[in-house]
matplotlib code that plots the C-alpha trace (Angstrom):
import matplotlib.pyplot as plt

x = [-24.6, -23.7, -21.0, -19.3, -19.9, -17.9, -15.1, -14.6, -15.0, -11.9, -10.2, -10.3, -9.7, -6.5, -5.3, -6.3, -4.3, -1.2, -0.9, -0.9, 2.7, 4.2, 3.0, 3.9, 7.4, 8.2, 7.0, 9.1, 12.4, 11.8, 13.4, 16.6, 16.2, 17.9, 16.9, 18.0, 16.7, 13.5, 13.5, 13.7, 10.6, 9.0, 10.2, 9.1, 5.5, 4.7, 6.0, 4.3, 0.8, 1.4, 2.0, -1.4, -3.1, -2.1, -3.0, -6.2, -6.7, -5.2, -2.5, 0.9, 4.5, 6.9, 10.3, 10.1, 13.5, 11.9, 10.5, 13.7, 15.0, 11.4, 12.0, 14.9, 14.5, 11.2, 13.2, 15.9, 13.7, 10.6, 12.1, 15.2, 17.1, 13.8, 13.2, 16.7, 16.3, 13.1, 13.9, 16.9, 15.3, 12.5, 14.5, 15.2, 12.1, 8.3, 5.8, 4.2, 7.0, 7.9, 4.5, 4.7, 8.2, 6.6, 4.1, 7.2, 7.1, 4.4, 6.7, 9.7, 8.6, 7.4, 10.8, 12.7, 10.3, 10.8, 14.1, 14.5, 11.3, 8.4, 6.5, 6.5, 6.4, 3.4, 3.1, 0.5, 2.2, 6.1, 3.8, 3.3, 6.9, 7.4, 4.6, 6.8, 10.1, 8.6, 7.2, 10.4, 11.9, 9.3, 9.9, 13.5, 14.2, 12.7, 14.1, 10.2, 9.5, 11.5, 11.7, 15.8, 17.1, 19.8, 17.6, 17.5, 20.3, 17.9, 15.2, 17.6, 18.0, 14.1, 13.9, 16.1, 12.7, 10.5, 13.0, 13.8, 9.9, 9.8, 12.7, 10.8, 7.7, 9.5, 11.4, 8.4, 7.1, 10.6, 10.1, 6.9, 7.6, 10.8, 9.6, 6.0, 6.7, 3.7, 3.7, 2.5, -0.3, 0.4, 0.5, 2.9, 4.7, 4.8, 6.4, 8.8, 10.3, 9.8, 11.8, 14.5, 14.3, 15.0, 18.1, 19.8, 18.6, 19.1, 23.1, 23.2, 21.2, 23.1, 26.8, 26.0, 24.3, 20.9, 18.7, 15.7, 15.3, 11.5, 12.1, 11.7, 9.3, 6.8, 6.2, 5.0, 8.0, 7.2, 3.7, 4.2, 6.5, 3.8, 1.2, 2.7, 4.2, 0.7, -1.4, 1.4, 0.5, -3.2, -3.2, -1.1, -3.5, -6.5, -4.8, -4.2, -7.9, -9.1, -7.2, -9.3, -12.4, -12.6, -9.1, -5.4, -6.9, -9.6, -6.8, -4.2, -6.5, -5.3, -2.3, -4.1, -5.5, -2.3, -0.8, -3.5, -4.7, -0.7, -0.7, -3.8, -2.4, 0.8, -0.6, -3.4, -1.5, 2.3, 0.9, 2.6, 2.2, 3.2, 4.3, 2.4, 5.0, 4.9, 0.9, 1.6, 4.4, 1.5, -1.2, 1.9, 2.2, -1.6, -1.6, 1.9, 0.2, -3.1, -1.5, 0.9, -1.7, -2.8, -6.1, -7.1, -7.2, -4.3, -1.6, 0.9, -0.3, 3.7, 4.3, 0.8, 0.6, 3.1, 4.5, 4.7, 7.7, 7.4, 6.1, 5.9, 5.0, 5.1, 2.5]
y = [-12.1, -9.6, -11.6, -11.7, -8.2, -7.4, -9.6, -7.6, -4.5, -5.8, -6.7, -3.0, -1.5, -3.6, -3.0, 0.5, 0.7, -1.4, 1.0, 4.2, 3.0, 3.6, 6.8, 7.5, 6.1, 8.5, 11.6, 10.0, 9.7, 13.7, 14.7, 13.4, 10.0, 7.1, 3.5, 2.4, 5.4, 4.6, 1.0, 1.6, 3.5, 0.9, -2.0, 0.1, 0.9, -2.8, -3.8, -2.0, -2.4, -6.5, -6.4, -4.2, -6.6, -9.5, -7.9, -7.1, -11.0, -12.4, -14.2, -15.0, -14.7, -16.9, -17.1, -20.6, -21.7, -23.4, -20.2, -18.0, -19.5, -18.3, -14.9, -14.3, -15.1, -12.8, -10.4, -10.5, -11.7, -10.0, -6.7, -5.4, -6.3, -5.2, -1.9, -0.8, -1.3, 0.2, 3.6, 3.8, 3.7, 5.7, 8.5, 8.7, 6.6, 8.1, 6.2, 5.0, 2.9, 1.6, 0.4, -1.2, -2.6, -4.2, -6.0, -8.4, -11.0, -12.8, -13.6, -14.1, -16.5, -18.3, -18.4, -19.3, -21.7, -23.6, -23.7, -25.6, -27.7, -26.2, -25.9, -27.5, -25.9, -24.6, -22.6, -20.5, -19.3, -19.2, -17.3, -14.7, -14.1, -13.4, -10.9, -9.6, -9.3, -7.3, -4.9, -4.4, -4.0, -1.3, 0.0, 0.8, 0.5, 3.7, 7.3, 8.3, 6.0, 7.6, 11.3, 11.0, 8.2, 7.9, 6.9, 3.3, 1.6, 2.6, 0.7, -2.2, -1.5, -1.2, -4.7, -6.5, -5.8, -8.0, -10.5, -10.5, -10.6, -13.7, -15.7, -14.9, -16.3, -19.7, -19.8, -19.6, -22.9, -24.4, -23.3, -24.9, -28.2, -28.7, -31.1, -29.9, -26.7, -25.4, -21.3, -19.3, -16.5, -13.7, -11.2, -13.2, -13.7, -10.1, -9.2, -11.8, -10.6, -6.9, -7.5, -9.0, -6.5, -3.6, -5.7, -5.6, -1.9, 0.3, -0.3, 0.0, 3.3, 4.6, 3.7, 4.8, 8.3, 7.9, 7.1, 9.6, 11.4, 11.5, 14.7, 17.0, 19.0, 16.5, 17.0, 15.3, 12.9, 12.1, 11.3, 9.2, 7.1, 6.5, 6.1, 3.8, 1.5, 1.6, 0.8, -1.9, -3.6, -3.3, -4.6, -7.8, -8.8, -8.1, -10.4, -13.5, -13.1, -12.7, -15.9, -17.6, -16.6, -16.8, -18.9, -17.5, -17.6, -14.9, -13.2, -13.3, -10.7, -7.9, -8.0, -6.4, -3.7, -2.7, -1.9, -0.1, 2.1, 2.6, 4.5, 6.5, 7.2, 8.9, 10.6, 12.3, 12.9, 13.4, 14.4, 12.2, 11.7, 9.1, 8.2, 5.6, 3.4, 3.3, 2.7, -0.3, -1.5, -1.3, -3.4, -6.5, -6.2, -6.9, -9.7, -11.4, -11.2, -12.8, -15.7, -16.7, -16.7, -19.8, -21.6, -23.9, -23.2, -25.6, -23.5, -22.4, -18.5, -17.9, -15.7, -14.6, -11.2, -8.5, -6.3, -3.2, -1.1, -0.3, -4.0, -6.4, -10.2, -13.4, -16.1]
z = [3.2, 5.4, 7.2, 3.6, 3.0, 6.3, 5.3, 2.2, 3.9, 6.2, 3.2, 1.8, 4.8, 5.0, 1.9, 2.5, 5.5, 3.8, 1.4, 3.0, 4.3, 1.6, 1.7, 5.3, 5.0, 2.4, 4.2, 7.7, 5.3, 3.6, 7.1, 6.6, 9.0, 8.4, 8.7, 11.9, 13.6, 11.9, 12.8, 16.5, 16.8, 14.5, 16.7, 20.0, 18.6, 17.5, 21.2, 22.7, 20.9, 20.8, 25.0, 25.5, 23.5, 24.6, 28.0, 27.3, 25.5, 29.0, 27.4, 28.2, 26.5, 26.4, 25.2, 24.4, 22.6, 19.8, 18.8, 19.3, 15.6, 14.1, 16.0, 14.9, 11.7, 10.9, 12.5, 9.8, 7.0, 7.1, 9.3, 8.8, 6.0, 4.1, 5.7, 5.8, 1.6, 1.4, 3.6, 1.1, -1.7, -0.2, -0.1, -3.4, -5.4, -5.9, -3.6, -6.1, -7.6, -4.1, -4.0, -7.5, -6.6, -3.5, -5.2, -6.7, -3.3, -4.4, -7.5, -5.5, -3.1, -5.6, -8.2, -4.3, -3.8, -7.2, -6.5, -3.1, -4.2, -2.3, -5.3, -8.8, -11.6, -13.7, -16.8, -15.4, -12.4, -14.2, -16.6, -13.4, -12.3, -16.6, -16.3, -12.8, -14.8, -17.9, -15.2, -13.8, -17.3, -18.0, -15.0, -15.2, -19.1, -20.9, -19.4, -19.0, -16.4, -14.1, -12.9, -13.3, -15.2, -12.5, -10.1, -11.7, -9.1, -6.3, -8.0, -8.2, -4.5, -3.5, -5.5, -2.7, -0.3, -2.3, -2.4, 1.6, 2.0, -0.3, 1.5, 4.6, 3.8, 2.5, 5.7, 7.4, 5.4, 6.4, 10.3, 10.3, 9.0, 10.5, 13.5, 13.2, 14.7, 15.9, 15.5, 18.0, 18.5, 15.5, 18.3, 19.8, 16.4, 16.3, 20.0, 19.8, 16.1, 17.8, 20.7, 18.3, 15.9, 18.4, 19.8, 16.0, 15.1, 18.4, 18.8, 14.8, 15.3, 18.2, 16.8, 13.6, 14.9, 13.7, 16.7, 16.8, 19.8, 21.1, 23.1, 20.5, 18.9, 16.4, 13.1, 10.0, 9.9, 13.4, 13.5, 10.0, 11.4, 14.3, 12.2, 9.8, 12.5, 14.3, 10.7, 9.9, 12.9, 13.0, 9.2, 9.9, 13.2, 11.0, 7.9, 10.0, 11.5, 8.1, 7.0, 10.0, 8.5, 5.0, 4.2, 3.2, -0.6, -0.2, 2.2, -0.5, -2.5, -0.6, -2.6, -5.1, -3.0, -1.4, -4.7, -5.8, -2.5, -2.7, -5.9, -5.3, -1.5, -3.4, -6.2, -3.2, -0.6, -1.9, -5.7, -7.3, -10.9, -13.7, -17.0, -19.4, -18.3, -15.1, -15.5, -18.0, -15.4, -13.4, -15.1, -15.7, -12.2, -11.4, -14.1, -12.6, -9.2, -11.0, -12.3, -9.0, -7.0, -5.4, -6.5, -3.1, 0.5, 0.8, -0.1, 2.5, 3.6, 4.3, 0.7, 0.0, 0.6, -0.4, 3.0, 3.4, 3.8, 7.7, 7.5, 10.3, 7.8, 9.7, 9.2]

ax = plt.figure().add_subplot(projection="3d")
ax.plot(x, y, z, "-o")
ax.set_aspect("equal")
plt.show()
């Protein structure tokens, strides 16, 4: 009993920790960065953490080129292309709705993996990605649901990080099967897509004049973009242990706590508030996440959990 009791207290804690992100990101992006300047610090942090512990474990790293596809790949899936949207749209979106928005990759892994034959079809689960759609349509339909009506192409926008999260987690399903590819170490996963991720974003960030100096003065913006890469990273180790444990089905319940702890993390620490119908865009959410999710341990883990925005996600 009180083995289970710890596993669910990991599981709030992560989902506690996921959704504080969203949070953080916003405050990082109300200085004026941009996302490549962002992403290098990001990249640098989750280095940096994955080579101390994989120190303190005693293991090695190697750059084995039947991994550098799966690198790379995370790195453009699950990293960039999804945090570049999100920062956007950060700029100009309430946390909350990032948060709500975010909660879509269960749903899109799932419609990508219909497609290319992954998974076959069931009324329950296409019955989930409706639920997703009407959210969306609530979410951007009625002028209320929005502090400026105008702000709808951004929403559009944010959408395109669910949607890189979900091809990432069905490329990871393809990675792995393709000649029985074993994957490495998460940590591992994680220095390798880090080390990748820094090589795209720091020339972007320097030609493009948005590299963030660390000799200045900190401030919030700072210290949120530390703090979000460092809770990012903590929260993915803690996921793949907790899929170990207790299987990527109990796992896969975080989703629901990251969008939740998301929207109480904005409306306490940015004071956020909402319309009805962001609320009911809301509660479709939850129920579209209910109905995708997988019912037996023998579901790939690759597109269970929805990433945060300073995410790191490979399985």
């Amino acid at each position: 009993m009180k083995g289970n009791r710890a596993l669910y207290l990991i599981l709030v804690l992560m989902g506690a920790a996921w959704g504080l992100v969203f949070t953080l990101t916003k405050i990082a992006v109300s200085s004026g960065y941009r996302p490549f300047g962002i992403l290098v610090w990001q990249m640098v942090i989750m280095l940096v953490a994955s080579v101390v512990l994989l120190r303190l474990r005693r293991m090695t790293f190697g750059l084995h080129h039947r991994h550098l596809l799966l690198y790379f790949g995370v790195a453009v899936l699950g990293t960039v292309f999804p945090n570049y949207f999100s920062y956007i749209a950060a700029a100009q979106l309430p946390a909350g709705i990032l948060v709500i928005i975010v909660a879509l990759v269960p749903l899109f892994a799932m419609l990508i993996a219909l497609v290319i034959g992954y998974e076959k079809p069931s009324f329950l689960r296409l019955s989930g990605i409706g639920f997703g759609a009407m959210a969306v349509a609530v979410l951007v339909g009625p002028e209320a649901s929005l502090p400026d009506p105008e702000k709808v192409g951004y929403v559009l926008l944010a959408m395109l990080m669910p949607l890189s999260y979900g091809a990432e987690g069905n490329f990871l399903t393809w990675i792995k099967t393709r000649g029985h590819l074993q994957l490495p170490d998460p940590v591992q996963i994680l220095l390798g897509t880090s080390l990748f991720g820094l090589a795209m974003s720091l020339p972007a960030a320097l030609i493009g004049g948005q590299f963030i100096t660390p000799f200045q003065p900190w401030g919030l913006p700072e210290w949120a973009i530390l703090a979000a890469s460092l809770l990012n990273w903590g929260a993915y180790v803690g996921y793949v242990w907790l899929i170990g444990r207790a299987g990527p089905v109990f796992a896969a319940q975080v989703a629901y706590l990251v969008t939740g702890f998301g929207v109480v993390w904005a409306m306490l620490l940015l004071e956020e508030s909402y319309s009805p119908y962001i609320w009911a865009a809301l509660g479709l959410m939850m129920v579209g996440l209910f109905l995708v999710q997988p019912r037996n341990n023998r579901q790939s883990m690759a597109a269970l959990v929805p990433k945060p925005a300073m995410g790191k996600d490979a399985q």
